[in-house]
N, C-alpha and C positions, 0 to 999 in steps of 0.2 A: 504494500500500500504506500510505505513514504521509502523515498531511497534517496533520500538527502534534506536534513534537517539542520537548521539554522539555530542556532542560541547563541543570540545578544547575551550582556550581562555587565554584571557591575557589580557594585559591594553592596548591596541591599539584602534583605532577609527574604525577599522574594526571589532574588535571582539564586542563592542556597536553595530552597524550597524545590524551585525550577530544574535545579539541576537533578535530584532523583528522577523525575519524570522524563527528563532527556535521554537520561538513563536507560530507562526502562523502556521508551519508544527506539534508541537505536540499537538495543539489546534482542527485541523483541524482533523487532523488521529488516534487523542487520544492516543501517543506514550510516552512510556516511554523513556524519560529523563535521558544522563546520561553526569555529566558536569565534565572534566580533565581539571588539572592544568599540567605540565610537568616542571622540574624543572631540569635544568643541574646536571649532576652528581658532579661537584667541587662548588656549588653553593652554596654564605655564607648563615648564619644563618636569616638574613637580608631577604636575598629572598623569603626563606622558609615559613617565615612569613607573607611576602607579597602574597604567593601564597595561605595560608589558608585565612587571608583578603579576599581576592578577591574569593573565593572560598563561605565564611561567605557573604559578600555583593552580590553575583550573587544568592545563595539560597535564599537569602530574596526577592529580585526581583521578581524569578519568583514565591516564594508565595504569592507574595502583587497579583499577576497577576492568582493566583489559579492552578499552577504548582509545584510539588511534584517532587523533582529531588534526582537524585543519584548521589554523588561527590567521586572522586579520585584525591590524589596529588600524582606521580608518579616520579621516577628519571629517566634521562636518555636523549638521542638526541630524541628531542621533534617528528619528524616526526615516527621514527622506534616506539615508546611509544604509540603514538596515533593508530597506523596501527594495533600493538598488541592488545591495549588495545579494539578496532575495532572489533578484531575479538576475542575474550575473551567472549565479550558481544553479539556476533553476529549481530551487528550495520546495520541496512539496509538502514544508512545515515550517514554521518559525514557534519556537517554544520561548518563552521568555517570564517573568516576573511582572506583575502591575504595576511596579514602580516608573518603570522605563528604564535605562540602561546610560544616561551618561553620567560621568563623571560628577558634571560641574553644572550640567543643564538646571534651572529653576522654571517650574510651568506657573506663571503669574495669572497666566490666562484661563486654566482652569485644564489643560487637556494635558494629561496625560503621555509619554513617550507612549504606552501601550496602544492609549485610543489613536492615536496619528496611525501607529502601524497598521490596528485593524481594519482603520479606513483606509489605507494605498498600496497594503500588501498584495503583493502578483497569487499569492498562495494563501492557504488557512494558518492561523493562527491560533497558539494555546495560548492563552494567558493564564497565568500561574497566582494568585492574590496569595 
């Protein structure tokens, strides 16, 4: 059914949560893995850092668990990056957390990284709360 699933992420308790269930869907359908960082375009050097870490710490995870992933750190407004970078890979899932996935992003407006995805994503989305 999916044979290439996408999981944005960040350091939210959501995108933890998220991660069993990526799990378990690339476990189950034996999908290729591919795991985005997204990193505001004005975003210091600091973050950057912090997004290969977390990038470094989420590979090892899923190899302690026997999962072989494909990683990108991306610039840019973390929904439109994910949707692209979605359909680049031809993604036949994006799994993700409700928080959204940047760094450093603030939603003032009221929308969500999640809600943007589920509206311009090429594919189905799990959102994970």
């Amino acid at each position: 059914m999916f044979k290439t699933v996408l999981f944005p992420l960040n350091r939210s308790q959501e995108t933890r949560q998220a991660v069993a269930i990526a799990i378990d869907i690339v476990q189950k359908y034996r999908t290729e893995l591919y795991v985005l960082s997204v990193t505001e375009p004005d975003t210091s050097a600091n973050d950057r850092a912090a997004s290969q870490d977390l990038i470094e710490e989420v590979k090892t995870y899923f190899s302690e668990v026997g999962i072989s992933i494909k990683t990108k750190i991306a610039d840019g407004k973390a929904a439109f990056v994910i949707c692209d970078f979605a359909d680049e890979i031809n993604a036949d899932l994006i799994v993700m957390g409700s928080r959204g996935v940047s760094l450093t992003e603030e939603h003032p407006e009221g929308h969500s990284v999640s809600q943007k995805v589920i509206n311009l994503s090429p594919c189905p989305v799990l959102v994970v709360p």
